[in-house]
Every structure is written in C-alpha cells, then in structure tokens.
N, C-alpha and C positions, 0 to 999 in steps of 0.2 A: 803881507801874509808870509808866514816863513814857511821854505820849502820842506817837502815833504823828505823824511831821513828814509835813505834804501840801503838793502845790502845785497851784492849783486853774487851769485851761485852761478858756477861753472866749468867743466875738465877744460874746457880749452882758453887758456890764457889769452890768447890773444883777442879771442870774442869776447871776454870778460873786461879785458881791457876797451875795446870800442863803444858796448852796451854801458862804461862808466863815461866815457866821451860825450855820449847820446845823452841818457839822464844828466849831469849835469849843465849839458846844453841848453836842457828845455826851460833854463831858468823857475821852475815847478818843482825841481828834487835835487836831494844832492846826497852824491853816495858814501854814505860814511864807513861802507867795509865792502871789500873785494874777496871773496873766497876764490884759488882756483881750483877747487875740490869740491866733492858732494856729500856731506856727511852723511852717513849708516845709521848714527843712532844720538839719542841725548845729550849722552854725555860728551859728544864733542865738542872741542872749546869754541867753533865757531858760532854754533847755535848758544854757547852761553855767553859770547861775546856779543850778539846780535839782542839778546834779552837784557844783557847791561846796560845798553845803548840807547833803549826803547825805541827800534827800528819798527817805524808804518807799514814800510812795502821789501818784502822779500821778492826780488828779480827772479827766477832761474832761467837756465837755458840748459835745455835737451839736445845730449849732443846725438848726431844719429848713429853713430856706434850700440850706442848702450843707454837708450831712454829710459831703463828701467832702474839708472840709479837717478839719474833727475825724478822720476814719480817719487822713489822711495824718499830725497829730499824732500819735495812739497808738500808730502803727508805729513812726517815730520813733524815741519814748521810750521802746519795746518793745526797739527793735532795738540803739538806744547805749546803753542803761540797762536790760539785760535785771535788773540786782536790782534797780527801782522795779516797782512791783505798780501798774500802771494799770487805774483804772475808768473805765467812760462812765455819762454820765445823757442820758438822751434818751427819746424817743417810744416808749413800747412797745407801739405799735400799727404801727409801721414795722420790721415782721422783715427786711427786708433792714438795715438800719443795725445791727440786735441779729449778725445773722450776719457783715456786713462787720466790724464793733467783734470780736468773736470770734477772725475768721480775722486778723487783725492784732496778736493778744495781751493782749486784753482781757480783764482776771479775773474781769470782774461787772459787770453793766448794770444798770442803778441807774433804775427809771420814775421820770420827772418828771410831775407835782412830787413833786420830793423830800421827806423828814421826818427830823428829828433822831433816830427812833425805828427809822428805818430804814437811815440809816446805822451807829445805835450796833451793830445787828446782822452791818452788815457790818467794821466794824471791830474786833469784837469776833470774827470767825471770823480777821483779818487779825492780829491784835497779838499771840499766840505763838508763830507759825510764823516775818510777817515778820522778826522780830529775827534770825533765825539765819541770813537771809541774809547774804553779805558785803556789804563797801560798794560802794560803784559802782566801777566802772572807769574809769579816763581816758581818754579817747576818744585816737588817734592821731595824730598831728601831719602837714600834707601841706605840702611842699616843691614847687613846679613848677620846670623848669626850659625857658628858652623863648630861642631864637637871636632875635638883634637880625636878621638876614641870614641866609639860605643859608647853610650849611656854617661858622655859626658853632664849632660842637660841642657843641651843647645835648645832644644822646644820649650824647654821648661821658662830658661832664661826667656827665649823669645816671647813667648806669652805675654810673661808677666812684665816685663819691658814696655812692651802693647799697652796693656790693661794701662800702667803708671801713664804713657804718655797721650792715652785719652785723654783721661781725668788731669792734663797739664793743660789740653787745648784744644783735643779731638782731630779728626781729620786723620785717622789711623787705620791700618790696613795691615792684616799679617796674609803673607804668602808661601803657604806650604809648600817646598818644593820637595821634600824628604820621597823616597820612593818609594814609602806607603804611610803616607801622613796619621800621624799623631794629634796635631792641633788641636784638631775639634772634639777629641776624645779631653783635652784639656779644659775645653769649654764647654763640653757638655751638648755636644751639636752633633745633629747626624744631618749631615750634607745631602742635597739633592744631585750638587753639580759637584764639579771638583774644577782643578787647574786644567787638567788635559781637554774636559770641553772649553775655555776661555783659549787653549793654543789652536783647537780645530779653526775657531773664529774668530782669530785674531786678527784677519785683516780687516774683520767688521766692528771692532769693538771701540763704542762710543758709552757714553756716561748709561744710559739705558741698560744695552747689553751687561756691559760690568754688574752694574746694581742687579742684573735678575740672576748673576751665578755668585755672587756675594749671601753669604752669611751673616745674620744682625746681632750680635753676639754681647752679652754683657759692658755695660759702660758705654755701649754704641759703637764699640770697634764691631769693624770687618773683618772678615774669614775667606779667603781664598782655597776652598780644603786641598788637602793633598789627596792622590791617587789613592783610592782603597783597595788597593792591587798593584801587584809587580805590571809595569807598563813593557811590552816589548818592540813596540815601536817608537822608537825613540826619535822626538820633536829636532829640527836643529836648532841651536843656538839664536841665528835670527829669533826665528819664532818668540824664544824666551826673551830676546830686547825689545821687540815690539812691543809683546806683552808689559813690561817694565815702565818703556815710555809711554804705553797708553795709560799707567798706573800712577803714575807721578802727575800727570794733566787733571787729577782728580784727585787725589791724594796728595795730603801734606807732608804724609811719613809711612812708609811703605817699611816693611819690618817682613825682612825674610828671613824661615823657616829652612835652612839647608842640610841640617841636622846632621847626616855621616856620611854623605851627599857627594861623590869627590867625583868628577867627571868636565867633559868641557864647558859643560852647559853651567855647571857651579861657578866655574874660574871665569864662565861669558858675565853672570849675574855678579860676581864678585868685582869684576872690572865696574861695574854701572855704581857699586856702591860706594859712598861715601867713608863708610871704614866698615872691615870684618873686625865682628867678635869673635874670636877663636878663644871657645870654653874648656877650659883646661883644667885638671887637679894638679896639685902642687906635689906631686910623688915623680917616681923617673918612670915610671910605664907611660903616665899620661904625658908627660914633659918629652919624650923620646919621639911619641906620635905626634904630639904640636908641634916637634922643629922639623919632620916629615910635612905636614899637611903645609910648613907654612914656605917650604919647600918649595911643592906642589905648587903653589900659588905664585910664588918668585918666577914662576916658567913663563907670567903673564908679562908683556912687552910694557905695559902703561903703566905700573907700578903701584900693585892693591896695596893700601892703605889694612893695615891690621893690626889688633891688639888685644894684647890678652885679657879674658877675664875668669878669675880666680874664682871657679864654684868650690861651695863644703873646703868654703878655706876654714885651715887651722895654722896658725903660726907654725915653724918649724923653727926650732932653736939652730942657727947656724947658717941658716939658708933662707935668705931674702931676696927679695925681688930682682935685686939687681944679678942674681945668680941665675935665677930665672930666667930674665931677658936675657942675659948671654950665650943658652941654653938654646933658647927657641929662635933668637934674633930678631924680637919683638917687646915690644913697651907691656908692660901690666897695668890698664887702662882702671881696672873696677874687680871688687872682691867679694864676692857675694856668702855672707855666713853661713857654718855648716848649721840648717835645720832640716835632716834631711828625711825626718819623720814625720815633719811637717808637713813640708813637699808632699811626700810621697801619700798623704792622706786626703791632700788638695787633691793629688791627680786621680786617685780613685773616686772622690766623690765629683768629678769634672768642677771643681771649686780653687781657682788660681789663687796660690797666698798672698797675692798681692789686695785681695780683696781685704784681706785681714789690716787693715790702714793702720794702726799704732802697732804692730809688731815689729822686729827687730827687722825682720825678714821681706816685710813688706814696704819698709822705709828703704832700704837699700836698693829694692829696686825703683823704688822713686828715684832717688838719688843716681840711678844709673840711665833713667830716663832724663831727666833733668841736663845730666852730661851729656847726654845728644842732643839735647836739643840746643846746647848752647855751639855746636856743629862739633867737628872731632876731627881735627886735624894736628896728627903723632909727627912728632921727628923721631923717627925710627933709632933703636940702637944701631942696626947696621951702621952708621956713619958715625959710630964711635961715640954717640949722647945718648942719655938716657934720659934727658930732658924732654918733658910733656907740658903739651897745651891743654891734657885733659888729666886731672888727679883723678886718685885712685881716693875710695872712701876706707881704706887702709891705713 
C-alpha cells in the first residue's frame, strides 16, 4: 500500500522539522512538503502547491504564541480542499485551541510532543477510508474588473463578461463590491441581501449560507449585490479574503464588480485575482487616470497582474496600442466596440447586450470571456515587452 502524501504547516522550523522525522518514520506517510509559515489566504503558493500535489493529510501545528493563525490555516485548507484530512498538534492542556482546531474541521488533535507510535495510530485509522476520497478540487479563478474614471463601464464590462462565461460553462458568480452597486440594476434584480450581510457572516459561510444571499439571475449566473447604501463601517480586508476564498470553494469563476472602488480593500481583492481589467477610453482624461489607478495598484508588494481593456473603442489615426501601453504601463488585453446606445438601452431596460448573441457587441464579449477562460497571464510592458499571452480581438 502506498503511503499516505502529507504536507506539514508550521512558525517554528524546528517542530516542522521533527513532526517530518516522525511521519515519515511511521513507514504509513511520507511528507512531500514542509511549510515553515501559516498561510492567511488562497492565494498562497503553498496552499497551490499542496493542491498540485494531491496531498491526503495536511499536518499543522499550533504554536502557543499565536493559535489563531494555525486555526486560520486549517480553515483554509478545510474550506478549498475539503478532500485533504487536516490534523493539528498542539497543547492539550489548552481546550479552547482543541475546540477552535474542531469547529474549523479538524479530524484529530494530535498532544505535543508528538511520537511516531502515535501518529502510526492515527494514520493507520486514516489510510483505508482516505483513498476513497476524490482528489481535490481546483480552486476558482477571480477576474476584477475596475474603471480607470467614472463611468468608464467597469459594471457594464463585468456583467456582460459573466452572462458570456456562463453560457461557455457555467459555475459563475459576479461580486459587487462598488460602494453602492449597480449590478442588479443591470440584471433586473432587486436584492434581498447584499455583500455586507455575507462579510457580517463570514466566518460561517458554507455552500448553504452563500446560496441563501446569492441572486439567480438570467443564464443561471450568481449575484452577490452591492451595498444599496454608502457603508460607513468599513469591513477589513481579511473579511473581503475570506469572503473570496470561501467563493472560489464553489465557484469556478468569480467575476468581481470594483467599479471606482480605489481603497485597500480593492488592492486586497485585486492581489486574490488572476488579472485586473482596468477599463479605459482611448482619450488622455481616461488614459491619465488609468496610469494613476494602475499606479495605485503597483503599491501592492505581490505584483497585480493587469490589463487594459478598450471600452467605445474607435480607432485613433496615429495612436495605437503600443502608445497606450507606454502611457499606462500595461498591455491592452481586449477592445470592446463603441455601441454605446445599445448599452445604454440594455441597462435601462435591466436587459445585458450580451443577451443579443449574433450582435457585434455581444460576440466581443464572448470573445473576451473566452480569453479568460483560456487563463491570462500578461508580460507586462514594464519590462520593456509588449508581448501577450492573451490577444486583443483588435
């Protein structure tokens, strides 16, 4: 029988080191990654390295300093990787960490100091069941989309992006974060909840929860609405990552609404995504405020991923793309044609044009769905190329 794969979570090196001694001792497991860190959120590479690997048993160990970033690990990797069987080792003379470890999906608290004699007992209740589960899940991909300016059409874009990449595969979610959402006035929805109740109850939020503050919106997309009101208590940032992470465990393609949105909490959600759309016009007001906003987002230590896309594009005789990018210091991913009376008729009658399926208008945003989902990863101009892994339908 082949051993059980673990990957072992921990601040202190030297215990992470021992607890890899011990498993693969037990001749039952064998540890294919050592973190000496506790991820915060998702998007950490160790949590996507642990999902590449198709890891069984996630270890941690609660140091007693600070238990509450070990909880915040095993929730985690509970919640995006519900088939990894996570155990904690800790103090167990501190019942509140045995009950916190518990109610966050912990399979088995492990007293330190540990013994090879007592892990083999727990791997040994784990290694005929574990197999039968499946393998993990991919965790969901997040797209934001975010106006350089006022009334660029960040909502608009978003929308209609949504709508196309339903109808590509479904598993689609838009999440208004604008600070008094628009969205559902796009789709013709009058919201019972909004976002601000799914942040009150975010440390509770399972498939259940989500679905009773979710919106069922044309095509079968989701609706997370926005605030129908200036919010003056302002969520932290956690809050908005957990919300995120708990949205991707469910979601294939999470498509956020950030609309003019410029705060920490945008640059936290923009870090989680896969690339920002920064919707721009091809004039120098709006080109002036896209190389600010993308500015703004350069403040971010991880390196947001961004690209422009071209609303009520019109050619300009003399000034192309490449002018562009040099301008804002970003690639021009997607051009979306000027129909802007079109648009503007969709969003009175809450009727998205993407519904319109053989129109000019509504094939482009196929096409800009389509380029997400084939994923979208830019080599930035900054580095001197203007070279794309994602064309423009330009």
């Amino acid at each position: 029988m082949n051993p059980l794969s673990v990957a072992i979570f921990g601040a202190d090196e030297d215990q992470c080191a021992i607890l890899k001694t011990q498993v693969d001792g037990t001749g039952m497991a064998k540890t294919v990654a050592t973190h000496n860190s506790l991820p915060e959120s998702s998007r950490d590479s160790s949590l996507r390295k642990i999902a590449e690997a198709c890891v069984e048993v996630a270890l941690v160990d609660i140091p007693g300093h600070d238990p509450g970033a070990a909880i915040r690990t095993m929730e985690l990797i509970h919640t995006q990787m519900p088939a990894v069987t996570v155990l904690a080792v800790g103090d167990a003379s501190k019942p509140q960490n045995i009950l916190s470890a518990m109610r966050v999906g912990v399979r088995e608290f492990i007293e330190r100091p540990t013994s090879i004699d007592r892990l083999q007992e727990v791997f040994a209740r784990l290694s005929s069941e574990h197999r039968k589960v499946p393998k993990v899940a991919q965790l969901g991909k997040v797209f934001t989309f975010l106006n350089a300016k006022g009334g660029s059409g960040a909502t608009t874009l978003a929308v209609n992006t949504a709508l196309s990449l339903q109808r590509q595969g479904g598993g689609v979610v838009i999440v208004d974060l604008a600070p008094i959402g628009h969205a559902a006035l796009h789709l013709n929805q009058k919201p019972s909840f909004t976002i601000q109740d799914a942040l009150q109850n975010v440390a509770h939020l399972d498939r259940s929860l989500l679905d009773a503050y979710m919106l069922r919106c044309v095509e079968g997309v989701h609706l997370l609405a926005g605030a129908d009101e200036p919010v003056l208590e302002a969520r932290s940032t956690t809050d908005y990552a957990r919300l995120i992470d708990a949205l991707i465990a469910h979601y294939a393609w999470v498509i956020v609404d950030a609309s003019s949105r410029l705060d920490a909490v945008t640059r936290s959600v923009c870090d989680l995504s896969e690339l920002v759309l920064l919707v721009t016009q091809a004039d120098i007001t709006s080109l002036w405020s896209a190389s600010r906003v993308q500015n703004f987002l350069d403040q971010s230590t991880s390196g947001i991923q961004v690209g422009l896309v071209l609303n009520r594009f019109r050619k300009i005789s003399g000034f192309g793309d490449s002018d562009i990018e040099q301008t804002v210091h970003a690639p021009v991913v997607w051009k979306i044609p000027n129909q802007y009376a079109t648009i503007s008729v969709g969003i009175d009658r809450g009727s998205p044009v993407s519904e319109l399926r053989t129109s000019e208008i509504a094939k482009s945003f196929a096409g800009l769905a389509n380029l997400l989902r084939s994923k979208g990863h830019l080599e930035s101009t900054r580095t001197g190329s203007s070279e794309l892994e994602l064309k423009s339908n330009g």
